[in-house]
C-alpha positions as CSV (number, residue, x, y, z in Angstrom):
1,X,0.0,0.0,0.0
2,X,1.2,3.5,-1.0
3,X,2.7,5.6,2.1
4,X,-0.2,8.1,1.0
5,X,-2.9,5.7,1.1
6,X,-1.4,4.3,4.4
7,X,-1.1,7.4,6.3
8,X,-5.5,7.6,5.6
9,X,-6.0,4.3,7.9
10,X,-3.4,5.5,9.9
11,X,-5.6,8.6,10.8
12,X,-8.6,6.7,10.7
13,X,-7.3,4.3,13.2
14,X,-5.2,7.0,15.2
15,X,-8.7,8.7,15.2
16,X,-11.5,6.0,16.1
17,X,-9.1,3.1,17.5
18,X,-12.2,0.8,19.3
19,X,-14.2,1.4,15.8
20,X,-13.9,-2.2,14.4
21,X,-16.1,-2.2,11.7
22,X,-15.7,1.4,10.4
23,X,-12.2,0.5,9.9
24,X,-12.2,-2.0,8.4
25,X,-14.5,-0.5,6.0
26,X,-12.4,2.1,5.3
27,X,-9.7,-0.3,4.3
28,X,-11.4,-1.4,2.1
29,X,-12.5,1.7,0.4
30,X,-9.0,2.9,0.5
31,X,-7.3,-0.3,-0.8
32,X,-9.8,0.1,-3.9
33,X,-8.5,3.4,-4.3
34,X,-4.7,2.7,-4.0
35,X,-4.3,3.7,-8.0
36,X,-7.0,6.6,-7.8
37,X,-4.9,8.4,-4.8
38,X,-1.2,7.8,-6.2
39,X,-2.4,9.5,-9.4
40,X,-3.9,12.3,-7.6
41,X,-2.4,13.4,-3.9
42,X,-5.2,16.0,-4.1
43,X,-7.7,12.9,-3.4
44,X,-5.6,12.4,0.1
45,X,-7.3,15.3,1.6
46,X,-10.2,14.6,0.1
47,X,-10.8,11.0,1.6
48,X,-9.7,12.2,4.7
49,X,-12.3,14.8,5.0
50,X,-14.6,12.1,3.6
51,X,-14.0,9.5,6.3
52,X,-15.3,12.2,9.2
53,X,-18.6,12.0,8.9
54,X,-20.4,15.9,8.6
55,X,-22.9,15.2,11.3
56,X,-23.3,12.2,14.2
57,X,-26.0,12.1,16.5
58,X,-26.3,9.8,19.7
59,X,-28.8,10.1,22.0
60,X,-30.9,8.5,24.6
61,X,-34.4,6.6,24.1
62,X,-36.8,6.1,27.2
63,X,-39.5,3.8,26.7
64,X,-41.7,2.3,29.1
65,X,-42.8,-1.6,28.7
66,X,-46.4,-3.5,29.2
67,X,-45.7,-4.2,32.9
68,X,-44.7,0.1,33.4
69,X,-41.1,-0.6,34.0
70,X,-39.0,2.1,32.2
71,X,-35.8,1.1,30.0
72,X,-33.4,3.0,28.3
73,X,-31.4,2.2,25.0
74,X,-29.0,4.3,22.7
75,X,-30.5,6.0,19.7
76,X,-28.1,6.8,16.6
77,X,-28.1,8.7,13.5
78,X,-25.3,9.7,11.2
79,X,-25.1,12.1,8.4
80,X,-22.4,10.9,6.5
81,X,-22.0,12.8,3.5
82,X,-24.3,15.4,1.3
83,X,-21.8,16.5,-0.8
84,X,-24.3,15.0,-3.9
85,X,-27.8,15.4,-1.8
86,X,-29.8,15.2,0.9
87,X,-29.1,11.8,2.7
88,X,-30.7,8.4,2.2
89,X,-30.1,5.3,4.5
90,X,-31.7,2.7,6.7
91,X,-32.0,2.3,10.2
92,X,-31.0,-0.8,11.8
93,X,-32.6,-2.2,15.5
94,X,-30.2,-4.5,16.8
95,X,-29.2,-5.9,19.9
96,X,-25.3,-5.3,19.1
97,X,-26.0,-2.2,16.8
98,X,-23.1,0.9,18.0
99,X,-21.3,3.8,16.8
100,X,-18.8,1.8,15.0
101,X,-21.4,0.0,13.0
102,X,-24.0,3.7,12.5
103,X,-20.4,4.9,10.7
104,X,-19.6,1.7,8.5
105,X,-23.0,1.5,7.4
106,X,-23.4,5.5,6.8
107,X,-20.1,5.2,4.8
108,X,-20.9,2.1,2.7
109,X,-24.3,3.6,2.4
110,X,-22.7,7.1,0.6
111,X,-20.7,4.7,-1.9
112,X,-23.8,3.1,-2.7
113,X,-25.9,6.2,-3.5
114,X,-23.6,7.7,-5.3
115,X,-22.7,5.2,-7.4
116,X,-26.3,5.1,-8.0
117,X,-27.8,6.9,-11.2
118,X,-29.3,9.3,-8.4
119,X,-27.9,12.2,-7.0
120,X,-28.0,11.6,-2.8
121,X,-26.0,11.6,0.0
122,X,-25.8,8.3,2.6
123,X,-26.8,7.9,6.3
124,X,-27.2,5.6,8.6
125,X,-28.3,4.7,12.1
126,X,-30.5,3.0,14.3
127,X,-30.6,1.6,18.3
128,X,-29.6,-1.3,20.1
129,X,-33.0,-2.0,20.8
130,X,-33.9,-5.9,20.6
131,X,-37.7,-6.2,19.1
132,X,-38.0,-10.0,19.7
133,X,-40.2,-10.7,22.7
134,X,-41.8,-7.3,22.6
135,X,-45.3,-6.5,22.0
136,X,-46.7,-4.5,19.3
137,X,-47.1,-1.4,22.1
138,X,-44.3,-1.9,23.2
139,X,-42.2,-1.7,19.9
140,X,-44.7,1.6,19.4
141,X,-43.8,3.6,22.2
142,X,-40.1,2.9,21.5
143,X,-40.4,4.0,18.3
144,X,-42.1,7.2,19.2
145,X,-39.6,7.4,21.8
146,X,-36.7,7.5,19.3
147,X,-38.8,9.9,17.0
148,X,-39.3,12.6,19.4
149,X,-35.2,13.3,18.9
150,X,-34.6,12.7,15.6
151,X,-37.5,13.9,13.9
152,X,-35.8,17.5,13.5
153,X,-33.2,16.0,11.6
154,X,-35.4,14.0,8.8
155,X,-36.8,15.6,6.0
156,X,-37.1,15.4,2.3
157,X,-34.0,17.5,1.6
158,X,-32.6,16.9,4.9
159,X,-32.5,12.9,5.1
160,X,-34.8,10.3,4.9
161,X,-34.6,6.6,6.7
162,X,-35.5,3.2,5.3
163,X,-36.0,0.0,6.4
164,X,-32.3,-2.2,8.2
165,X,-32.4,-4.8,10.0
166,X,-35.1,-5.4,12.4
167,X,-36.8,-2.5,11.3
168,X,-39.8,-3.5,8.6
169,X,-43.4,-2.4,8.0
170,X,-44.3,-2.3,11.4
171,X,-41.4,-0.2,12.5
172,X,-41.7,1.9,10.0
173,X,-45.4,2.9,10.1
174,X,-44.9,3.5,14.0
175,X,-41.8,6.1,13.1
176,X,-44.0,7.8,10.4
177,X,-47.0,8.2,12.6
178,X,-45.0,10.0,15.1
179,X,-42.7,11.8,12.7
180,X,-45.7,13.2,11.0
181,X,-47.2,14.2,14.3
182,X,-44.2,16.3,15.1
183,X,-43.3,17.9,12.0
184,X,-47.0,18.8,11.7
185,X,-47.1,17.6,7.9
186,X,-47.3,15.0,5.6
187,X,-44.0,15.6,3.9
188,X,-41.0,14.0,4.2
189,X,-42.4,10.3,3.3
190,X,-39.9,7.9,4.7
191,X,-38.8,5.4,2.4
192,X,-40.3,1.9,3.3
193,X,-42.3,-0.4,2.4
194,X,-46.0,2.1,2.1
195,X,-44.8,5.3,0.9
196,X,-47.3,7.5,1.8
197,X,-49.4,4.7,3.2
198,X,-51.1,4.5,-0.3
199,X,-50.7,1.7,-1.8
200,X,-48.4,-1.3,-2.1
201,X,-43.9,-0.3,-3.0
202,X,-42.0,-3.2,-4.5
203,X,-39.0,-1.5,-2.6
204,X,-38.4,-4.3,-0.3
205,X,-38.4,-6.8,-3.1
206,X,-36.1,-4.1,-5.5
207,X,-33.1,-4.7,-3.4
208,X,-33.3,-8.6,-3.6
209,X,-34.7,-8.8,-7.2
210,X,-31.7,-6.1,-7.8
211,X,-29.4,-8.3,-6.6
212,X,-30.6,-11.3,-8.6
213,X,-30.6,-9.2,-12.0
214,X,-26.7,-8.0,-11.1
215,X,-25.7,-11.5,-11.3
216,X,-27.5,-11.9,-13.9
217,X,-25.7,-9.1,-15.8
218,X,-22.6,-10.0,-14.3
219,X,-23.2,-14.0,-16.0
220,X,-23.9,-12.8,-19.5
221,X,-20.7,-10.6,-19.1
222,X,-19.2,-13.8,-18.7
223,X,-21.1,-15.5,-21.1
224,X,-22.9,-17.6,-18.7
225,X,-27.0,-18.7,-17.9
226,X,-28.3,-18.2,-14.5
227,X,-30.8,-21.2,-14.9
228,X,-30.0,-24.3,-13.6
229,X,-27.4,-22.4,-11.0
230,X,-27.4,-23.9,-7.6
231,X,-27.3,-20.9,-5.5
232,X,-26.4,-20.6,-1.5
233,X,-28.5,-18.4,0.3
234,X,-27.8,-17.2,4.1
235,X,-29.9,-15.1,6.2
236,X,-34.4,-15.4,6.2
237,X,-35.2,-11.8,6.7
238,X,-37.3,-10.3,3.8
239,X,-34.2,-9.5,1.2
240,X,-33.3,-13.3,1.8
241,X,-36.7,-14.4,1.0
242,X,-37.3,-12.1,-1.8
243,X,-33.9,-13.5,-3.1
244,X,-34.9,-16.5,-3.2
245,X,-38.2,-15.9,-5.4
246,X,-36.8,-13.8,-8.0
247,X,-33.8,-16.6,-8.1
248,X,-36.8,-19.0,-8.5
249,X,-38.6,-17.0,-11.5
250,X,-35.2,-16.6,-13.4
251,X,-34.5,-20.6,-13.0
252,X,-31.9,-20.9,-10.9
253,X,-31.8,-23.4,-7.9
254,X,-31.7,-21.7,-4.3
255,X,-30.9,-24.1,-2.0
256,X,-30.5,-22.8,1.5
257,X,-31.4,-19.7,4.1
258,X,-30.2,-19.5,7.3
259,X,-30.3,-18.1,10.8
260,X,-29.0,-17.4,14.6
261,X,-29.0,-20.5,15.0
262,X,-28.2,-22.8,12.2
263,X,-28.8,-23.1,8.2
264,X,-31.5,-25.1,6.4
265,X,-30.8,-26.5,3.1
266,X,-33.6,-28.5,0.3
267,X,-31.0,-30.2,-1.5
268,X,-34.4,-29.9,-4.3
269,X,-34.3,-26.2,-4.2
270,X,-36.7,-23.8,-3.0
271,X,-40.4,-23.5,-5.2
272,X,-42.5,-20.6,-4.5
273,X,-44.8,-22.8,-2.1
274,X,-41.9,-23.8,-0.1
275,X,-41.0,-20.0,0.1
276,X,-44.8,-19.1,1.1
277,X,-44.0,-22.0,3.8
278,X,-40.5,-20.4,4.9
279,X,-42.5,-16.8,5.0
280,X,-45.4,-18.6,7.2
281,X,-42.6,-20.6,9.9
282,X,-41.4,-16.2,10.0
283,X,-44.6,-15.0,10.7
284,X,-45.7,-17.8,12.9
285,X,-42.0,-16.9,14.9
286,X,-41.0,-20.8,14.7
287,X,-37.8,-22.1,14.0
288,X,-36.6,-23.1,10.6
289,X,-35.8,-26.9,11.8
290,X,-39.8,-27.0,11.4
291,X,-39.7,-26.8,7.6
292,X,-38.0,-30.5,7.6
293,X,-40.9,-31.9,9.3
294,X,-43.1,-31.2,6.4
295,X,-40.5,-31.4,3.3
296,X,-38.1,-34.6,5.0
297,X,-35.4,-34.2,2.1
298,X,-35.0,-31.1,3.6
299,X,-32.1,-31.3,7.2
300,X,-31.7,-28.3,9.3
301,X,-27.9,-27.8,10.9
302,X,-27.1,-26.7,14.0
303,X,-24.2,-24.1,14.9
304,X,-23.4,-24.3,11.1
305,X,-23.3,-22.1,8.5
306,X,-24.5,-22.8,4.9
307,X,-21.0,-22.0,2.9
308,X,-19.7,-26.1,2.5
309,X,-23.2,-26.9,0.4
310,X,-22.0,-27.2,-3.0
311,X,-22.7,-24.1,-5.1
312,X,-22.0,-21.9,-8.2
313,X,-23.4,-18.6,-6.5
314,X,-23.2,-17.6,-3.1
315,X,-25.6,-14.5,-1.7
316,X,-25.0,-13.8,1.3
317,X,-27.6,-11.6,3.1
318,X,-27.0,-12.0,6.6
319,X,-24.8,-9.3,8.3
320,X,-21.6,-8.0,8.4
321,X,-18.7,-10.6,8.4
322,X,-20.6,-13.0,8.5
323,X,-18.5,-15.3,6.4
324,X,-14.7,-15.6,7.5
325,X,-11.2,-17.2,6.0
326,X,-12.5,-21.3,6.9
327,X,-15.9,-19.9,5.1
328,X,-14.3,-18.8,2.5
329,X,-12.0,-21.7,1.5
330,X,-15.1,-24.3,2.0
331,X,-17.1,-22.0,-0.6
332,X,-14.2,-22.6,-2.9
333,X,-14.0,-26.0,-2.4
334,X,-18.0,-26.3,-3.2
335,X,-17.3,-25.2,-6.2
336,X,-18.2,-21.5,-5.8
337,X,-17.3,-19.0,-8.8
338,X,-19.5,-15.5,-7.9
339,X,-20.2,-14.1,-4.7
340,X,-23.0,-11.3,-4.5
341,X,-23.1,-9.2,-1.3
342,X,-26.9,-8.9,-0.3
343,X,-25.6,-7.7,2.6
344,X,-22.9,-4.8,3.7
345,X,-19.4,-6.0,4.4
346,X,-20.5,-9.4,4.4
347,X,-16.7,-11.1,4.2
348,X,-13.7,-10.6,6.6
349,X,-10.7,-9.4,4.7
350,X,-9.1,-13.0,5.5
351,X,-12.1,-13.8,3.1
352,X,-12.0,-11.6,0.4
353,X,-8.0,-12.8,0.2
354,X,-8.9,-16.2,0.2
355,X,-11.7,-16.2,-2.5
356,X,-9.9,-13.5,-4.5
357,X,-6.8,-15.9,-4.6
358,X,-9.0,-18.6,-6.0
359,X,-10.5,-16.3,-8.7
360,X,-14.0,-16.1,-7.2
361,X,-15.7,-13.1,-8.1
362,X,-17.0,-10.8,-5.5
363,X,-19.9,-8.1,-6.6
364,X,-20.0,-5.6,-4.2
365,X,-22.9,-4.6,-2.1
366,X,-22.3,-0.9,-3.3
367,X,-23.3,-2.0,-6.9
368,X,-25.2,-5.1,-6.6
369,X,-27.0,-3.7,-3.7
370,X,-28.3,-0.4,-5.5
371,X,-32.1,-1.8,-6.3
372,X,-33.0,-0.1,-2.6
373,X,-31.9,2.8,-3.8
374,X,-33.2,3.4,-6.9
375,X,-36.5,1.8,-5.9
376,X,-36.7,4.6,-3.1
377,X,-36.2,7.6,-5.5
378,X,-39.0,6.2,-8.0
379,X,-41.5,5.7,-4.8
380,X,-40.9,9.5,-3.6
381,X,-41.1,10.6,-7.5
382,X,-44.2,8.1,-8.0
383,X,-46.5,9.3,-5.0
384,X,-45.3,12.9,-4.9
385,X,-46.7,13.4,-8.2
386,X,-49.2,11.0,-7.9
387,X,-48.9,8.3,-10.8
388,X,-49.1,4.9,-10.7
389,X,-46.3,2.3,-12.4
390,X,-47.3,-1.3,-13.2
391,X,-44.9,-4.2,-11.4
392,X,-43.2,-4.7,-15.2
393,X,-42.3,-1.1,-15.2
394,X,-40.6,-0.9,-11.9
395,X,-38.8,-4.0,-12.6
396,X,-37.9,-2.3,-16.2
397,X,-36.6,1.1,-14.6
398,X,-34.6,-1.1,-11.5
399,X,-32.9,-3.4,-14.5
400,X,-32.6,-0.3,-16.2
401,X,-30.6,1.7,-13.5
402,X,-29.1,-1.9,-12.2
403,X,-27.2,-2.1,-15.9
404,X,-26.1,1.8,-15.8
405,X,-24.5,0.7,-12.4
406,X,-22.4,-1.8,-13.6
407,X,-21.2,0.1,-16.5
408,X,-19.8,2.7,-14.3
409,X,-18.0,0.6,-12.1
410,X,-16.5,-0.9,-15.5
411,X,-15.5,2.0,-16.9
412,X,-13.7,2.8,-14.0
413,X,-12.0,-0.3,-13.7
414,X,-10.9,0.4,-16.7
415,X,-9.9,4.1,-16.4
416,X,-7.2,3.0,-13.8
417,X,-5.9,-0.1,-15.7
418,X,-8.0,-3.2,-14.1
419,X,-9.0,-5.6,-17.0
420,X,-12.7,-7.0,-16.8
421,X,-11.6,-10.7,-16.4
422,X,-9.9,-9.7,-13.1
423,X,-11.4,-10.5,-9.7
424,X,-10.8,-7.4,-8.7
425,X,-12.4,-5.3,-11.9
426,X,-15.5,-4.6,-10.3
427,X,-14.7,-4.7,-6.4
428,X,-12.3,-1.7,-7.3
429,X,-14.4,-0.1,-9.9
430,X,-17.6,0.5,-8.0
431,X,-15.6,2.0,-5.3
432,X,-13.4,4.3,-7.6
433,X,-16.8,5.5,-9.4
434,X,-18.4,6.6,-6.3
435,X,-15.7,8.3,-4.7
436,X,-14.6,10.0,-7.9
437,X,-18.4,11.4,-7.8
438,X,-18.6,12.7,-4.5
439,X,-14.9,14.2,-4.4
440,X,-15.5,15.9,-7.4
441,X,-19.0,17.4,-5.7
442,X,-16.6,18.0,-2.2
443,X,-13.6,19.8,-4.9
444,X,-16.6,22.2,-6.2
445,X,-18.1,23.0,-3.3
446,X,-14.9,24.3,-1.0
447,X,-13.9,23.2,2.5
448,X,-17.5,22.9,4.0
């Protein structure tokens, strides 16, 4: 690594030492950038100003249970960059959520939108509230709780939050409700899964079915079919699931989803009845071990993840490094040529060395996980002016904007000498179009 690029992590680490996951996403971003830096020391001070987020908010969140006891959890909410727009991003409710992961997801989240064909700044945050075993009031009056603080922060050209992990429908209408209560208007529609509470979005499903028409994209560049494809699929929450039925009406084989606990696999692959049976066992809060009791081809593994099933695409769509170096090398073994980040940072670096070194390809979340994205901007556009698109027109404009994606992160691959067939083409080249975007944005608009 250049002594340029290396003195950026050694301020980011000098800076936020206890910041795991931020760091290591910042290594990333600045190991994709080694070329883009040495040709321009100008970029230096850019990424550094880059990497300190412009606005971080942490705060507390009172809420009082069924029984009147009163609790108390951490609320976050960072404003990573707005160099290109207002900010977009999800909040996340998770039992281990913290600073370190607000920043990393704020970060990633600011590559992603701008190397999106809109023009948006990223964000990210959330609470390390745990939502299973809570009751419907209870989840309510935590999310008004968290509300009352950040609502004077959210707005349509300010920032508006989307759905993360263990944040969906329910969350989302109990954040708006009170939102819109405070602001005292209707504006500022979060971006979820009923925009405007009119209606049905596909938004949900545009990040899965995005990622499923990237590696489709990504197989024709290599000349290849995604029927017949067995596919390994970790994770159950709703981008998992909606993986696996766009993976099922392309023709490929999904074969597994996973959780906490363990990893399920139907050597037979998943159908669309055995998904609307994986959906019900969700719903219905039961284990996943229960779907072998009514398909018995079907085993459920304990303490195991799904990466040794033999495979030609892995997707995972868990959470962050969630598969490590032994992951790695058994996906390699099982015969594993692409893997598709569904979710951010899914790979230690110990595993993105490993499967690099055996030529798999790895398709960045920033580019393969766009569909959110883009399916958030078309909801705001769609209700604000209030028209109406068909299923096969959103799925037209997300393939659409999916394909513009990947031709950027190609062409600048290409700009700074990485050849397509290399593993490391399109890793780099996502990264290197986003940040070229939003320095040039930071270069025009001064030291702000």
């Amino acid at each position: 690594m250049s002594k340029t690029a290396g003195s950026i992590i050694e301020a980011a680490l000098k800076r936020d030492p206890h910041e795991a996951e931020f760091i290591q996403s910042v290594q990333e971003a600045v190991h994709a950038l080694e070329r883009v830096i040495a040709k321009n020391s100008h970029y230096v001070n850019i990424m550094e100003r880059l990497l300190e987020p412009e606005r971080i908010i942490v705060f507390r969140v009172p809420w009082v249970d069924d029984r009147g006891e009163t609790h108390v959890n951490r609320g976050f909410r960072v404003h990573f960059n707005q160099a290109l727009g207002p900010c977009r991003g999800g909040i996340r409710f998770h039992p281990k959520m913290n600073l370190s992961i607000a920043k990393f997801l704020g970060f990633e989240q600011t590559l992603k939108n701008a190397l999106s064909p809109y023009k948006l700044g990223g964000a990210a945050g959330g609470s390390d509230f745990d939502s299973k075993g809570k009751s419907d009031n209870e989840i309510m009056r935590f999310c008004q709780s968290f509300m009352n603080e950040i609502y004077r922060y959210f707005g349509p050209d300010k920032d508006l939050p989307s759905e993360e992990m263990g944040v969906g429908i329910r969350e989302m209408g109990y954040l708006f409700g009170q939102y819109r209560r405070l602001a005292g208007n209707f504006q500022g529609s979060f971006t979820g899964t009923r925009v405007f509470w009119s209606g049905s979005s596909l938004r949900t499903e545009a990040t899965a079915y995005g990622l499923v028409f990237f590696t489709q994209l990504i197989l024709a560049e290599l000349n290849k079919d995604i029927k017949g494809l067995r596919c390994v699929v970790s994770g159950c929450g709703k981008i998992a699931l909606h993986v696996l039925e766009k993976l099922v009406a392309v023709g490929a084989i999904p074969i597994t989803v996973s959780d906490s606990k363990g990893y399920l696999v139907d050597e037979d692959g998943f159908d669309f009845m055995k998904i609307s049976f994986l959906r019900d066992l969700k719903a219905q809060q039961r284990s996943l071990r229960d779907y072998s009791k009514t398909y018995a081809r079907a085993k459920y593994y304990d303490e195991a993840k799904p990466w040794n099933e033999r495979c030609d695409v892995a997707i995972p769509c868990g959470s962050q490094n969630e598969i490590d170096h032994a992951d790695a090398i058994n996906l390699v073994n099982s015969g594993c040529h692409i893997l598709v980040e569904g979710s951010n940072m899914p790979c230690t670096p110990e595993a993105v060395d490993a499967l690099k070194k055996a030529n798999v390809l790895i398709v960045p979340a920033i580019a393969a996980g766009a569909g959110g994205v883009v399916a958030g901007e078309i909801e705001l556009n769609h209700e604000c002016n209030v028209l109406h698109w068909s299923a096969d027109d959103f799925e037209s404009k997300l393939q659409e904007a999916m394909k513009q994606t990947l031709h950027r992160a190609y062409k600048a691959a290409n700009d700074f000498g990485y050849q397509k067939e290399s593993p490391e083409a399109l890793l780099h080249g996502a990264v290197i179009s986003a940040f070229l975007a939003i320095a040039q944005a930071m270069t025009d608009q001064g030291c702000v």
